[in-house]
C-alpha positions in Angstrom: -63.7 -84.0 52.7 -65.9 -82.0 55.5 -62.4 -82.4 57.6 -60.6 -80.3 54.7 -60.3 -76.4 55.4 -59.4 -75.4 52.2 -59.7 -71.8 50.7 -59.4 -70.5 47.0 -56.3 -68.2 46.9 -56.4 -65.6 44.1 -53.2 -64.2 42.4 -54.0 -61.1 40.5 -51.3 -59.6 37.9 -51.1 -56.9 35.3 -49.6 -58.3 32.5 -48.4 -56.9 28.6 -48.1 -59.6 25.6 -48.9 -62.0 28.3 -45.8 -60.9 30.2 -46.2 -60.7 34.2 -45.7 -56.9 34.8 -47.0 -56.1 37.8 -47.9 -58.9 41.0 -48.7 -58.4 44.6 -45.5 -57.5 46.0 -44.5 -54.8 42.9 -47.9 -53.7 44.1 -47.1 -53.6 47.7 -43.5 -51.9 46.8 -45.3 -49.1 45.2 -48.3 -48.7 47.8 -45.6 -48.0 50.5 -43.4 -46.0 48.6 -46.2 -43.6 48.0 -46.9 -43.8 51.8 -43.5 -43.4 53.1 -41.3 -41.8 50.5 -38.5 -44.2 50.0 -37.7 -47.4 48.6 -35.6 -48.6 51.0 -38.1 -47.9 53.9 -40.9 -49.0 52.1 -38.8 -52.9 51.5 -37.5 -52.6 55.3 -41.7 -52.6 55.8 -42.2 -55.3 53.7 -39.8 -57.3 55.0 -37.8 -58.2 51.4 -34.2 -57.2 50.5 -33.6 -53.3 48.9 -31.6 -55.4 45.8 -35.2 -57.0 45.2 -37.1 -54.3 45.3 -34.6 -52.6 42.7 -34.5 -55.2 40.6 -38.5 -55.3 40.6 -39.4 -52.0 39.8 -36.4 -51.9 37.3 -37.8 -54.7 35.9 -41.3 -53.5 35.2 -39.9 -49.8 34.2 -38.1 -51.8 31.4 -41.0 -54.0 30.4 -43.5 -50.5 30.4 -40.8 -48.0 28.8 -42.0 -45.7 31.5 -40.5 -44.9 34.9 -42.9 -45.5 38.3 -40.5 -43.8 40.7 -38.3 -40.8 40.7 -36.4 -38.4 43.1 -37.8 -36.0 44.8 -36.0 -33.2 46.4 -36.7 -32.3 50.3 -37.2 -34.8 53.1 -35.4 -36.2 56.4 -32.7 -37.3 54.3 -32.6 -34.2 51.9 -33.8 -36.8 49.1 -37.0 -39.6 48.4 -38.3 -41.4 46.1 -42.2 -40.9 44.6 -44.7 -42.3 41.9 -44.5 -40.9 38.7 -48.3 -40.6 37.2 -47.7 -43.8 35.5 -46.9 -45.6 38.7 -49.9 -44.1 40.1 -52.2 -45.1 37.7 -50.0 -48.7 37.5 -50.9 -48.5 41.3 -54.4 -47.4 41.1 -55.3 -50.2 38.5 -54.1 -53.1 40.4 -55.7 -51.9 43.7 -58.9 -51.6 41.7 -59.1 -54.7 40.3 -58.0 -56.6 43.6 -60.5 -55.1 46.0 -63.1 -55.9 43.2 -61.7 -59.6 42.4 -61.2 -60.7 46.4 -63.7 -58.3 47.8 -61.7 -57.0 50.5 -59.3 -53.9 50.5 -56.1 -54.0 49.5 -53.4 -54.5 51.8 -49.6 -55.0 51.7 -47.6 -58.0 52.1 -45.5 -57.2 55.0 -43.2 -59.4 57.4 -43.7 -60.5 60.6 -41.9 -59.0 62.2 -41.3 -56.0 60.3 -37.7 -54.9 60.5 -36.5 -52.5 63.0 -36.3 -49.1 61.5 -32.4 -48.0 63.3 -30.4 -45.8 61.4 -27.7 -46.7 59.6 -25.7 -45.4 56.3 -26.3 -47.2 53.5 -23.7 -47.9 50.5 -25.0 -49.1 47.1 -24.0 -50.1 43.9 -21.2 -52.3 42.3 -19.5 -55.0 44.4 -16.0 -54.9 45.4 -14.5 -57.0 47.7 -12.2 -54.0 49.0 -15.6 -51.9 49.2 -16.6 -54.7 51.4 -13.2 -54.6 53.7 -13.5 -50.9 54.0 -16.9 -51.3 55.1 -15.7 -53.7 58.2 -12.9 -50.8 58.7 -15.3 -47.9 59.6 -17.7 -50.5 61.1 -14.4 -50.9 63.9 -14.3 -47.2 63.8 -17.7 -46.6 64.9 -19.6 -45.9 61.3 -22.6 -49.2 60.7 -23.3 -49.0 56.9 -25.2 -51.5 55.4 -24.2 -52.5 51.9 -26.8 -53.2 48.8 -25.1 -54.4 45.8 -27.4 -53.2 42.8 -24.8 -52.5 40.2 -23.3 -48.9 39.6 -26.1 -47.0 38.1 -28.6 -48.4 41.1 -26.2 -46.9 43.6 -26.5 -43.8 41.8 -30.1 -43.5 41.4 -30.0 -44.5 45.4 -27.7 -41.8 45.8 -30.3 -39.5 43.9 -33.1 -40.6 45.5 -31.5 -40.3 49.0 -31.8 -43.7 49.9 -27.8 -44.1 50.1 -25.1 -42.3 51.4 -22.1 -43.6 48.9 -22.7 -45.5 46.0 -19.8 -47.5 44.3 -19.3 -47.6 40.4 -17.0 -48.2 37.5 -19.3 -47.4 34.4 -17.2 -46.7 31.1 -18.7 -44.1 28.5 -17.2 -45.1 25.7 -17.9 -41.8 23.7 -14.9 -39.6 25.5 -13.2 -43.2 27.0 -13.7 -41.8 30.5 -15.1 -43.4 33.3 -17.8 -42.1 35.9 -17.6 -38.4 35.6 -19.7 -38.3 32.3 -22.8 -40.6 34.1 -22.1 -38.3 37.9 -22.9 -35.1 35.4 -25.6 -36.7 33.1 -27.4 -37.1 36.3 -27.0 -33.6 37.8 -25.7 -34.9 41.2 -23.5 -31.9 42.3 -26.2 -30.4 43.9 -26.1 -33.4 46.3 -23.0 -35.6 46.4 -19.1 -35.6 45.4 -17.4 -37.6 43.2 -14.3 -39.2 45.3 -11.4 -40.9 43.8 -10.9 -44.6 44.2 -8.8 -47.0 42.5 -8.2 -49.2 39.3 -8.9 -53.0 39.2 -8.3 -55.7 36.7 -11.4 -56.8 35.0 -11.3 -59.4 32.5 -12.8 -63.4 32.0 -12.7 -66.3 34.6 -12.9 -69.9 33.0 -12.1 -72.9 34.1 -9.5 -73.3 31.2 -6.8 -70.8 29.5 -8.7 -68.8 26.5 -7.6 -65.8 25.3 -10.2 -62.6 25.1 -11.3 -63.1 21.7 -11.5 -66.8 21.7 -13.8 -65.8 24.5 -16.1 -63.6 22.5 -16.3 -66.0 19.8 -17.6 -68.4 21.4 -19.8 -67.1 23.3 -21.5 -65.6 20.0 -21.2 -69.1 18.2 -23.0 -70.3 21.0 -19.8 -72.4 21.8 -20.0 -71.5 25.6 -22.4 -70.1 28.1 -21.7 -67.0 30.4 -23.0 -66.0 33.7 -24.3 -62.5 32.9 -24.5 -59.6 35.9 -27.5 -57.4 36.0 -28.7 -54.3 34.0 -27.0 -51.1 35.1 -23.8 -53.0 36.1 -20.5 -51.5 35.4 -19.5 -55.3 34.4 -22.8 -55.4 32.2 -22.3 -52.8 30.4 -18.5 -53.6 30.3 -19.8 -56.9 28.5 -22.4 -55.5 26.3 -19.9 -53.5 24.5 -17.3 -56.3 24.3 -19.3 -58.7 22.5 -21.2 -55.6 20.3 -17.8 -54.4 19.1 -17.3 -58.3 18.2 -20.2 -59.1 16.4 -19.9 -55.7 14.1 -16.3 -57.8 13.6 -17.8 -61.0 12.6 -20.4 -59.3 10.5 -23.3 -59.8 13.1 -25.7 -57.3 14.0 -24.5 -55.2 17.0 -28.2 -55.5 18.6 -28.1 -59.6 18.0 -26.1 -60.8 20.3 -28.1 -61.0 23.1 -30.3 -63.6 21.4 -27.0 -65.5 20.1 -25.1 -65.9 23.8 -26.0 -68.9 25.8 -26.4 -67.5 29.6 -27.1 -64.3 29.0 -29.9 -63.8 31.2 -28.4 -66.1 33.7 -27.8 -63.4 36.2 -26.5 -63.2 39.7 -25.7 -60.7 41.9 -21.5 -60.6 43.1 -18.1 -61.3 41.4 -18.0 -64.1 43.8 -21.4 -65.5 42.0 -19.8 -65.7 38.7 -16.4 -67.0 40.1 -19.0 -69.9 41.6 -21.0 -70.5 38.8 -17.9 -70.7 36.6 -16.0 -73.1 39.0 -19.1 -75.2 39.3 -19.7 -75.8 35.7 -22.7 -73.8 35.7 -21.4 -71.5 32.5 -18.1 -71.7 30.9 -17.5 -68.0 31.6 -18.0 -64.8 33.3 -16.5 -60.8 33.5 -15.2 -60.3 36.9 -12.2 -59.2 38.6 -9.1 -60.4 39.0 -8.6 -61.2 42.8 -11.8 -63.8 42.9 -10.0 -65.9 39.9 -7.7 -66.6 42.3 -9.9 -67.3 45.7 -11.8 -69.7 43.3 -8.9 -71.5 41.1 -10.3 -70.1 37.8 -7.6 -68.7 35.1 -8.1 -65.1 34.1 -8.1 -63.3 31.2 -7.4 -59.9 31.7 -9.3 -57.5 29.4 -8.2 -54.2 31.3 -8.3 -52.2 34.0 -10.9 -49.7 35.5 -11.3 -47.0 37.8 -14.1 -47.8 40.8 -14.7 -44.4 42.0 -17.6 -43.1 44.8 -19.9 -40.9 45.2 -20.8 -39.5 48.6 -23.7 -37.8 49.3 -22.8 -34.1 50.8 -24.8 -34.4 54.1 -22.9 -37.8 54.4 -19.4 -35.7 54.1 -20.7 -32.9 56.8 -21.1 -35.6 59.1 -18.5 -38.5 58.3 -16.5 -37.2 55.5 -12.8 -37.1 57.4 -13.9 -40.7 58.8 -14.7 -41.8 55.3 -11.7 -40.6 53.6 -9.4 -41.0 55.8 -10.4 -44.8 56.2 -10.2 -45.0 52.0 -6.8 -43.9 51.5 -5.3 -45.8 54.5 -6.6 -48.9 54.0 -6.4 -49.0 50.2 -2.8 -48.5 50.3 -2.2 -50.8 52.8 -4.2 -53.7 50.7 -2.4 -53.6 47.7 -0.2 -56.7 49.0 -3.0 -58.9 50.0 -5.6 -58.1 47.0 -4.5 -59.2 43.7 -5.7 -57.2 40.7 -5.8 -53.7 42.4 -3.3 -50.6 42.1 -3.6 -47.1 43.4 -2.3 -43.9 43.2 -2.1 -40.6 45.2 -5.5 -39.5 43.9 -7.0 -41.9 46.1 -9.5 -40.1 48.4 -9.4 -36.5 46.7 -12.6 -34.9 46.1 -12.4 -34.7 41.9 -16.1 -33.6 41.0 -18.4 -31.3 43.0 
């Protein structure tokens, strides 16, 4: 035993109904977001993945009802993110107890190395496979952009935080059956990005066997089969939510119940190639994605309808890039339509509709 050299590690969290709200790294997120003024600096510093820092502080904003972060205006990138007072006081109350528990000051978890810092664009929000073609397109044309899929309204909220240059999305308001202008005006973002045109795709079900759409709901509220779910703020999340509300109003089950009902629901993942996988694998029975990876993967489809993935592009982005960007859009969307299943286009492609 004298040969042993072991220390007592202590793992503080802040936690509600014995729910884990707040650990080390949510901490350490928030410490260098105060510090630096953006998210996806503060998780290049720590060394984790932008999508997980997101999904973190999403996470605990959900679990508090209160926000920790919001945009601020100003900055190098004309944009940033800060601590609300609630994030500060979350903040303040975890370094508190730490330094008083382990008796040493707090400090963040950060790789080693810590990332290199060289500028690139960024894109964020929903994944599309042509999104990430385009992406390769400009990459051959001299523009690097990195790409963060955190659903359509993270790449929005990036967008209004200046943390990214374009975001994708395809986010239905069912009030006026329109998509993406409604949330692109809810959130006031003329005063720093465009709404560009993009294209429709085929969304509907993957499964391993044929079903039909409304077999599909019913089971899934029966508890017949399980789904692989996509996360909060996801066009294709919210897509579902409303798909299986209208159905259980139909079969006379609460609207707000079916959550609680659907086998899979929380088992989330982050591409349309992840359901496709978990699907073909036997890990759920199935999963809303779009048409083309039905195919790649040998799944049947069952086409629910199509939608419009749009972009919004911040305005500094267009001063600098915007011919290089739109230009690259409408040519290499139109040439795709052959080798992409699911996708079709018109002459709107590109145009500036918003902003």
């Amino acid at each position: 035993m004298e040969n042993l050299h072991v220390r007592p590690k202590l793992k503080l969290s802040l936690t509600i109904d014995d729910k884990e709200v707040v650990d080390e790294e949510v901490a350490s997120l928030l410490y260098m977001i105060d510090r630096l003024g953006s998210i996806i600096r503060a998780s290049k510093y720590l060394g984790i993945p932008y999508s997980r820092a997101w999904e973190k502080l999403t996470r605990c904003e959900r679990l508090l009802g209160q926000k920790l972060v919001h945009a601020r205006k100003g900055g190098a990138r004309k944009g940033g993110a800060e601590l609300t007072e609630v994030g500060k006081l979350i903040l303040h109350t975890y370094i508190t107890y730490y330094n008083r528990l382990t008796g040493r000051n707090f400090q963040p978890i950060r790789a080693e190395p810590p990332f290199e810092q060289r500028e690139r664009a960024v894109f964020a929000g929903s994944h599309d496979i042509l999104v990430s073609n385009l992406i390769g397109v400009l990459k051959n044309r001299g523009l690097d952009i990195d790409a963060y899929w955190l659903g359509s309204i993270g790449g929005l909220n990036s967008v209004l935080y200046g943390e990214a240059d374009i975001a994708g999305l395809h986010l239905l308001d069912e009030e006026t059956g329109e998509y993406n202008i409604p949330y692109y005006r809810a959130l006031n973002l003329s005063s720093v990005a465009v709404l560009v045109r993009g294209y429709e795709r085929a969304i509907g079900f993957v499964s391993r066997r044929k079903m039909g759409v409304d077999e599909i709901l019913e089971g899934l509220l029966s508890g017949e089969l399980r789904i692989v779910n996509r996360q909060a703020g996801s066009g294709s999340r919210k897509l579902l939510d409303s798909l299986l509300s209208r159905k259980a109003v139909e079969l006379g089950i609460g609207s707000l119940e079916y959550p609680g009902l659907v086998r899979g629901y929380d088992y989330v993942v982050p591409t349309h190639f992840h359901v496709a996988e978990a699907v073909a694998r036997g890990e759920a029975d199935v999963g809303l994605a779009i048409q083309h990876v039905a195919g790649l993967y040998g799944l049947e489809f069952s086409l629910v309808g199509y939608e419009r993935y749009d972009f919004v592009v911040r305005r500094d982005f267009m001063k600098m890039y915007g011919d290089l960007f739109l230009n690259a859009l409408k040519e290499f969307v139109k040439s795709s339509l052959g080798k992409f299943s699911g996708y079709r286009v018109d002459d709107s492609v590109g145009l500036v509709v918003e902003g």
